[in-house]
N, C-alpha and C positions, 0 to 999 in steps of 0.2 A: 809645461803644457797642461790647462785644465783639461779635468776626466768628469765629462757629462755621459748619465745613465740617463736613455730615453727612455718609456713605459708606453708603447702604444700599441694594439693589439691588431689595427690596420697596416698588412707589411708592405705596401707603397706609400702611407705617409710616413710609417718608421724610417725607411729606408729615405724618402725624402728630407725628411729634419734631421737624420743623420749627417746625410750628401751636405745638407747647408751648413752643418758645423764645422764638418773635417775641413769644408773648402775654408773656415775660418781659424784653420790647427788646434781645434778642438781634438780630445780624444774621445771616441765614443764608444758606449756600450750601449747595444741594444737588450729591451727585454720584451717579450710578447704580449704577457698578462701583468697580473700586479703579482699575483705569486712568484714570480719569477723573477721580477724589480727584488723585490723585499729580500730575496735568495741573494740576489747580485748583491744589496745594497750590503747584506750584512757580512758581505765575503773578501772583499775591496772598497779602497777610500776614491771616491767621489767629490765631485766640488758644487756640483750643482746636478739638481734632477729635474725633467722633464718629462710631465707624465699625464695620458688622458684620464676623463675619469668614468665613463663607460668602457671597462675592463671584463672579461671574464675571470675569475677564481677570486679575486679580491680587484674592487674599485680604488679608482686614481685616492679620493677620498678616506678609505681606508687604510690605502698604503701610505698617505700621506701622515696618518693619525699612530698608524704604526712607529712610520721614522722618526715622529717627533719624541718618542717614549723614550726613543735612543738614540737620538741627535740634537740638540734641539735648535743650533746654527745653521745646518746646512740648508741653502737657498735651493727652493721648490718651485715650479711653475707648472698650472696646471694650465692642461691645450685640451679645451673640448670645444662641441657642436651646440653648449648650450650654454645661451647668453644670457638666462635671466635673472633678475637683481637675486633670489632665491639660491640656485645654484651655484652664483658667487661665493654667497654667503654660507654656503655649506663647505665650500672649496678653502673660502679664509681661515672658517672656525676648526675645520682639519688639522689646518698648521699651513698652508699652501702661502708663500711670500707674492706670490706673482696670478695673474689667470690671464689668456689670450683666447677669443675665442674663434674658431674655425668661419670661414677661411681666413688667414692670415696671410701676411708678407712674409716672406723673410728675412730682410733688411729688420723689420721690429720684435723677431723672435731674435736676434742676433743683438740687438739693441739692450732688450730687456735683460739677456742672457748677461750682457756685458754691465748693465748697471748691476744688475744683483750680485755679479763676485766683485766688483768693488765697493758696493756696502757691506758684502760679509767679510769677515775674518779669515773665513777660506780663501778670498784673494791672496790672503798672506802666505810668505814663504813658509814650506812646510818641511824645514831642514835646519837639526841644528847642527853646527859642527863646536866640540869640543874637543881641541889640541887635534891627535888621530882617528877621535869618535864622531864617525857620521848615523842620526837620529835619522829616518828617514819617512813623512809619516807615508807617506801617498803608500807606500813598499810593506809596511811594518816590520822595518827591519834596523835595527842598530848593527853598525860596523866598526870592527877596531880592526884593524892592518889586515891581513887578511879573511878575518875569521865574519862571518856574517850571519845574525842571530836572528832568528821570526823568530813573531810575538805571536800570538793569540790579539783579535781587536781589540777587548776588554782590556787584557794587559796591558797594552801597546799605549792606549789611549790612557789608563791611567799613569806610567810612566811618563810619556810626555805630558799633560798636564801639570808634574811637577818639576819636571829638570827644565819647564819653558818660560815656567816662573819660580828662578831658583830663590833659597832661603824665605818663600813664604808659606807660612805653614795654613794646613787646608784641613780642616775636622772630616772626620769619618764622613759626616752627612752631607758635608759640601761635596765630596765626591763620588757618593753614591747618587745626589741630584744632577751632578755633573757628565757623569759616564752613563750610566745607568736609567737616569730620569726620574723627573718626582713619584712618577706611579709605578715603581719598579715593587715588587712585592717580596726583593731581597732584603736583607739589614745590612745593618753597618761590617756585622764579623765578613759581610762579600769582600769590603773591603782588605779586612787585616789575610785574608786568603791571597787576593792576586796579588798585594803586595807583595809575600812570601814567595809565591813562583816566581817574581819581576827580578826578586834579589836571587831566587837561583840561577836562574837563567843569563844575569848580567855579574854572579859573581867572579868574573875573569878580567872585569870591567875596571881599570881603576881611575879613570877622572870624572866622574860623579855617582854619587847614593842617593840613596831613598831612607830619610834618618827620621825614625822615631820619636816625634813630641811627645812625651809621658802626659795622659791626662786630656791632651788637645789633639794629633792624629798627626799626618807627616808632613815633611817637605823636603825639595830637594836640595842638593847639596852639589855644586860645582866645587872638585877639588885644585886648591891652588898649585 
């Protein structure tokens, strides 16, 4: 089941484009403001966000500029009252993949919703299994028999990026572009840190590592 965060700050059309997803087995979250989206976004994994952009505390536009710093795949649609070529254009260069603007159908927010998780990646299954090890990302959690391990986001997201593409090795910078974002104002040692906790936390673990290129940075390791 996809998990859409709505962002609308009017609580009968929140509640309205909720009603229209669940009736499509969406799973949804609501948020009021954009502060509140941003809180949600960075707390649980989502597949798609849906968000006005006359907000109080932070704008659709803001929030949208925010996630891209730390996400830069997941499918955005912004739902506002203003249609012109301008305010699109503020909405695109945010990071926003989508814009509908009010009044709508629902039949084409349902439409839209449904082409954009099958251009992203997010449509993809977000589970790996290894032998007894379930990777689980929606959850942030890795399971071996009965024992079940939360991640931290950061960690989580840097761990699966490499047991998802096993034996390729990934430079420090590609990772910190990757989890983190180009305009992150950490270095690269962010990375050699959460790697460090990924391995304490998963050292119980024994069918894949996180193995050390000396000189180039990690990858992961499916054990035979």
């Amino acid at each position: 089941m996809f998990k859409v965060l709505v962002a609308e700050d009017e609580k009968n059309i929140r509640r309205l484009i909720a009603g229209y997803l669940k009736n499509e087995n969406y799973s949804v979250v609501e948020a009021e403001n954009g502060a509140d989206a941003f809180d949600k976004f960075g707390s649980e994994f989502f597949d798609i966000i849906i968000t006005d952009i006359m907000m109080p505390k932070l704008s659709g536009s803001e929030l949208c500029a925010r996630i891209r710093k730390d996400n830069k795949d997941i499918p955005i649609i912004i739902l506002t009252a203003k249609g012109a070529l301008d305010d699109k254009k503020e909405g695109f260069l945010s990071g926003a993949d989508d814009y509908i603007v009010k009044p709508f159908e629902p039949d084409e927010l349902i439409l839209r919703v449904q082409a954009l998780l099958r251009r992203s990646k997010n449509a993809a299954e977000k589970i790996i299994k290894i032998n007894d090890v379930t990777i689980n990302y929606e959850n942030l959690t890795v399971s071996s028999g009965d024992a079940v391990i939360e991640m931290p986001k950061k960690e989580f997201q840097l761990m699966f990026k490499l047991i998802s593409t096993p034996d390729r090795i990934f430079t420090r910078m590609q990772l910190m572009d990757e989890i983190w974002g180009y305009d992150s104002e950490s270095d690269d040692r962010t990375v050699d840190v959460h790697i460090k906790r990924v391995r304490e936390k998963l050292a119980a673990v024994d069918d894949f590592e996180i193995v050390t290129v000396r000189g180039l940075g990690y990858k992961g390791v499916i054990k035979k």
